[in-house]
N, C-alpha and C positions, 0 to 999 in steps of 0.2 A: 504494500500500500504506500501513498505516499502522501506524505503531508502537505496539508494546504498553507498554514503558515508558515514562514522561512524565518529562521532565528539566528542570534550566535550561540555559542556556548553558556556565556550569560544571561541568556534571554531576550535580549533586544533582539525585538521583530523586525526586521530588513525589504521583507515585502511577502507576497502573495504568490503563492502558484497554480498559476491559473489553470496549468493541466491536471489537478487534484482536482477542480470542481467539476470537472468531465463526469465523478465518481458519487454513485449515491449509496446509502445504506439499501441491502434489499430482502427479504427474506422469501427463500424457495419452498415450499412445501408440497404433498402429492396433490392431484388437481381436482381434489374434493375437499380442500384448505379446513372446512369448519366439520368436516366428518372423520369421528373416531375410524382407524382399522380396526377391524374385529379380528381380534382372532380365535378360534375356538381351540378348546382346550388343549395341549399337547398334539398341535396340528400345524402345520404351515400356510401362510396366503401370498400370494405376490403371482407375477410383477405388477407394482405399483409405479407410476411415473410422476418420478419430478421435473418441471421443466420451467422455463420463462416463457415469456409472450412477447409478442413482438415489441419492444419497445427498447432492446438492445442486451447484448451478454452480461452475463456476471460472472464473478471467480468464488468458487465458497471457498470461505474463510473457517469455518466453524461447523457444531454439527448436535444440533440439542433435543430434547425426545422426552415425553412426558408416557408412562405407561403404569399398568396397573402391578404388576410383576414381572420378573426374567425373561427373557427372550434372545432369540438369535437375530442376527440382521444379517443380509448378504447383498452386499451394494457392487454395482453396475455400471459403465457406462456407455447409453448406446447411440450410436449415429446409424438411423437407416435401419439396412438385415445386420452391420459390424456391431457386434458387444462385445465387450472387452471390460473384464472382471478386475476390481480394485483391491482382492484379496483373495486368496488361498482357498480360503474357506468359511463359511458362516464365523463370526464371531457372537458373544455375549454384548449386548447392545448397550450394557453398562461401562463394558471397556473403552467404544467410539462414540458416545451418545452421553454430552451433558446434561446438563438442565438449562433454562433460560438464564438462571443466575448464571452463570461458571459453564459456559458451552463447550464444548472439548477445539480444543485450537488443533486445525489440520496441519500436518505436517510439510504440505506443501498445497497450494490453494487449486482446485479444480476448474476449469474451465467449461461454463456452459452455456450455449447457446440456444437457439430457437428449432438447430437441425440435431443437436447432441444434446442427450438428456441424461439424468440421473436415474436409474431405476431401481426399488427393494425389493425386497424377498425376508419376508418374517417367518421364525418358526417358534409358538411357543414351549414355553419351560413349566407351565403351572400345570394344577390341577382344574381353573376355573378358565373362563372365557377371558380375556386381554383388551386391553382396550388400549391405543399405540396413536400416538401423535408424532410425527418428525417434523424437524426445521432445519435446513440447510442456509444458514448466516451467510449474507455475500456480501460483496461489493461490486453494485453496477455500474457496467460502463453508458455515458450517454453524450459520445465525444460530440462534436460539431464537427468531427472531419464528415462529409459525404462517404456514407459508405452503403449506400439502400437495400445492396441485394447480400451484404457481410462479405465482398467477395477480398478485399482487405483483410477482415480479421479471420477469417478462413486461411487463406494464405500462410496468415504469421503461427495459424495454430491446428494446420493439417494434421488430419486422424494420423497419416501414416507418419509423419514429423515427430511426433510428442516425444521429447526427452527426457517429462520429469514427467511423473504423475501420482498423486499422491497413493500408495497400497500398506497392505496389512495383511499381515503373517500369524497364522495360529496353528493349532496343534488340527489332524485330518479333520478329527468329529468336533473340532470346536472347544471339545473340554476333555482331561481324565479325571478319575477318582483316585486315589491313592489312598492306600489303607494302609493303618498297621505307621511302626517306625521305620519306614525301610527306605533305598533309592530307588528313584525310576528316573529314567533314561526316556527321552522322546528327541525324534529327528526332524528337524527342516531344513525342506530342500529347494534352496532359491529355482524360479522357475527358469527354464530354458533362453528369455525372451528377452529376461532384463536383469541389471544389475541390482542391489536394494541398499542405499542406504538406510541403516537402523538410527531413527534417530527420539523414537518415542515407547516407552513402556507402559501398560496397563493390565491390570485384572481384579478378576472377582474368585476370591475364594471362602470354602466354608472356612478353613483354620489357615493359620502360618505355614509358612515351608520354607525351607534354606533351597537357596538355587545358583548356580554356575552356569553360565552360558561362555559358550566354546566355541568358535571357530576350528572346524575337524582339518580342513583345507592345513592351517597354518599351525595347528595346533595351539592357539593364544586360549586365554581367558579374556573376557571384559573386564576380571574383576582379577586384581594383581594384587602380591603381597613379596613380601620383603625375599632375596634370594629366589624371583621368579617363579615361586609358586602360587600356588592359587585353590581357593575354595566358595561354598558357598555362602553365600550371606541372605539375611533375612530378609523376606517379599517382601513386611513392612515397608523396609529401609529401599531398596532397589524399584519398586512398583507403584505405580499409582493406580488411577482408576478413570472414566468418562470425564469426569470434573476435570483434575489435577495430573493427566498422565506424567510420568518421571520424564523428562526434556534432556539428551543430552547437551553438554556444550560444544560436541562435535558429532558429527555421524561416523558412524562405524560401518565400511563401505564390506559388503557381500557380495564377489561376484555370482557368473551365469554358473547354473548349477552345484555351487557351493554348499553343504550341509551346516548349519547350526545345531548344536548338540546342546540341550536343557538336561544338567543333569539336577533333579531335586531331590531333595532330602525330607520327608513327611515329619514332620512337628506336632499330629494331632494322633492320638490312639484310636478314634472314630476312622470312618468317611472324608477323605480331604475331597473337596470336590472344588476344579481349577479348572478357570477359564482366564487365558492368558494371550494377550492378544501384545504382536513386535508391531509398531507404526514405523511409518517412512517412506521413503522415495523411489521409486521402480525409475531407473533409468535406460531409456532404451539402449541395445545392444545394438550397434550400427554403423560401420565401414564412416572413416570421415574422408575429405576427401580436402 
């Protein structure tokens, strides 16, 4: 985003930028705005579509959800018959899905137009019927350059072009249970297509768990300790959740086909039940020239 006021360091304002006022606050939601999705009980509904209307693009910024209990989300993005998936697989919608206070800040902001939409895919978690609100927080564009038919900002932001796009990395089924005090071990494997920067952590679990995430490729840890070894540390401490996900202050680049190894350690005598969702950058993989 950029700002409309220009300042120094001190705060004295210097002038105005007038290409920030191109830009309006906008909120996307599916195209029945004031109607709850329903979902019925431990059942799935989609595809839903979120889109704009003619009146110019926006980038989402954010991503906030109001619902009655648990659920899966599985987001989309489609131009035309082309879809192209922003993650792995279903996540717990508490992981990517704020609240109106405290919205889950994306990782890298989405581009959508009038011809390229957002689409969901709900699956509930409960016992009872669900009731599911989404809001996609943007910022829209509404330049004064002449551009009538987008063929301009098509151009700058071709389906086959896109080199960053925001995705999201979780375990196959979305969640494990982990019983008992023991380790388990779960693999991910970047996809074929693109690179991922890691640059966001979240989840929802019933108890604590100590965890280690590994890079198998290079053999590293994220998490270093003195004499190059490495262990786990607690979810508290390393995880956030849809609100507050943990930010790094750098991305931690995965390439194509690369495995991530979660090794955890269960901290609860019960049922651990974890839903663990990696945010970040899908970078196309793509000859430069």
């Amino acid at each position: 985003m950029q700002d409309t006021i220009l300042s120094r360091p001190d705060g004295t304002v210097v002038g105005v930028n007038q290409r920030a006022r191109d830009f309006m606050p906008f909120m996307i939601t599916p195209n029945a705005p004031n109607t709850n999705i329903v979902i019925p009980a431990g059942l799935g509904v989609g595809e839903f579509t979120m889109m704009v209307s003619g009146d110019g693009p926006a980038s989402v910024c954010g991503l906030a959800a109001e619902r009655d209990h648990g659920c899966k989300v599985l987001l989309k993005q489609q131009e035309g018959r082309n879809i192209r998936p922003l993650m792995n697989g279903a996540c717990h919608i508490d992981t990517i899905f704020g609240t109106g206070q405290t919205p889950y800040p994306m990782p890298q902001p989405l581009f959508i137009d009038e011809l390229r939409r957002l689409t969901v895919t709900l699956t509930d978690l409960g016992t009872t019927p669900n009731n599911v609100r989404l809001n996609a927080l943007s910022a829209r564009a509404t330049s004064s350059e002449a551009d009538p038919t987008l063929a301009k900002a098509r151009r700058r932001q071709d389906f086959r072009q896109f080199l960053e796009i925001p995705y999201w990395y979780t375990f196959d089924n979305g969640f494990i249970d982990m019983t008992g005090l023991t380790v388990f071990e779960q693999v991910i494997t970047i996809a074929p297509d693109h690179h991922f920067m890691l640059s966001q952590l979240s989840k929802i679990s019933t108890a604590e768990f100590f965890i280690d995430i590994i890079d198998i490729a290079k053999g590293e840890s994220l998490i270093y300790a003195p004499q190059g070894t490495h262990y786990g540390v607690s979810s508290k401490l390393l995880f956030g959740d849809g609100n507050y996900p943990y930010c790094f202050l750098e991305p931690r680049l995965f390439q194509v086909n690369q495995k991530i190894l979660l090794r955890m350690s269960n901290q609860a005598v019960g049922v651990n039940t974890v839903f663990l969702t990696l945010g970040g950058v899908a970078v196309a993989d793509r000859l430069w020239r």
